[in-house]
VOZA-193696 format. One record per residue (C-alpha): x, y, z; residue in one letter. Coordinates in pm, whole numbers, padded with zeros to 5 digits, always signed. Each point is the difference from the previous one (the first is absolute). Layout:
N
XYZa ...
//
This chain:
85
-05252-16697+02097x -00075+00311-00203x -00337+00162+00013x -00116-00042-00311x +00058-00374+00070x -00165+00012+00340x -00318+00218-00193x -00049-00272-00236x +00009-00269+00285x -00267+00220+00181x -00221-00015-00305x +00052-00363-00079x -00102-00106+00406x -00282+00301-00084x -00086-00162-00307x -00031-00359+00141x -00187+00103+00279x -00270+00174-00187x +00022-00347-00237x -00115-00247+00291x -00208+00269+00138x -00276-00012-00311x +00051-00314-00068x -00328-00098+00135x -00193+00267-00225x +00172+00025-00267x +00255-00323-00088x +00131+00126-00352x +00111+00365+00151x +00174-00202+00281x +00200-00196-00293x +00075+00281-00132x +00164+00206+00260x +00177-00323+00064x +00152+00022-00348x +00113+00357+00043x +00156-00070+00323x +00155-00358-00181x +00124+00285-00234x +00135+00264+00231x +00124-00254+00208x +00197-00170-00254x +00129+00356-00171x +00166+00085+00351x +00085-00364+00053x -00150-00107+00345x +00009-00340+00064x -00230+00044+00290x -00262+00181-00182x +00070-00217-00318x -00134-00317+00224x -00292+00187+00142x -00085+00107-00292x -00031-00300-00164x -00149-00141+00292x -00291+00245-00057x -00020-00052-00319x -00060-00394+00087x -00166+00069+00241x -00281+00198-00262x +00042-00295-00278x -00102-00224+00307x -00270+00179+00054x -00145+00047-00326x +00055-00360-00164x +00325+00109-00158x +00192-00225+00155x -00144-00336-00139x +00025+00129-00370x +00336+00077+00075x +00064-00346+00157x -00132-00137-00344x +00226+00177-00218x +00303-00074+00189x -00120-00355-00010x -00086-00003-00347x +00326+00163-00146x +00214-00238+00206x -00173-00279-00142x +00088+00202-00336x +00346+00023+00060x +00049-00395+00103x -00143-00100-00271x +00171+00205-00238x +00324-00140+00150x 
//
């Protein structure tokens, strides 16, 4: 692995950590650094750190309600889509 590759991994793990770190202060920072690891993750494409950071990022949505409205919607456009069909 190169090491600009093996920098960005660094900062991803850093950027998780600091993520689940605050999340008990401050949830919508923690979602945030979750994204910009999701990003950085995906730009160097790490499957590992891909997963954990969507796991995070879950994880946050969990948290903070998310996850229900999200539930909804899915729920919701399915019904959409068999119906259209």
């Amino acid at each position: 692995m190169n090491v600009v590759a093996e920098e960005n991994k660094r900062q991803v793990i850093s950027l998780l950590d600091e993520a689940y770190a605050c999340r008990t202060n401050n949830l919508n920072q923690s979602s945030q650094l979750a994204k910009k690891a999701l990003v950085l993750s995906r730009r160097i494409n790490d499957r590992a750190l891909i997963g954990k950071s969507l796991s995070e990022l879950a994880l946050f949505s969990m948290i903070k309600g998310e996850h229900v409205n999200v539930l909804i919607n899915r729920k919701a456009k399915d019904f959409e889509f068999h119906c259209m069909y």
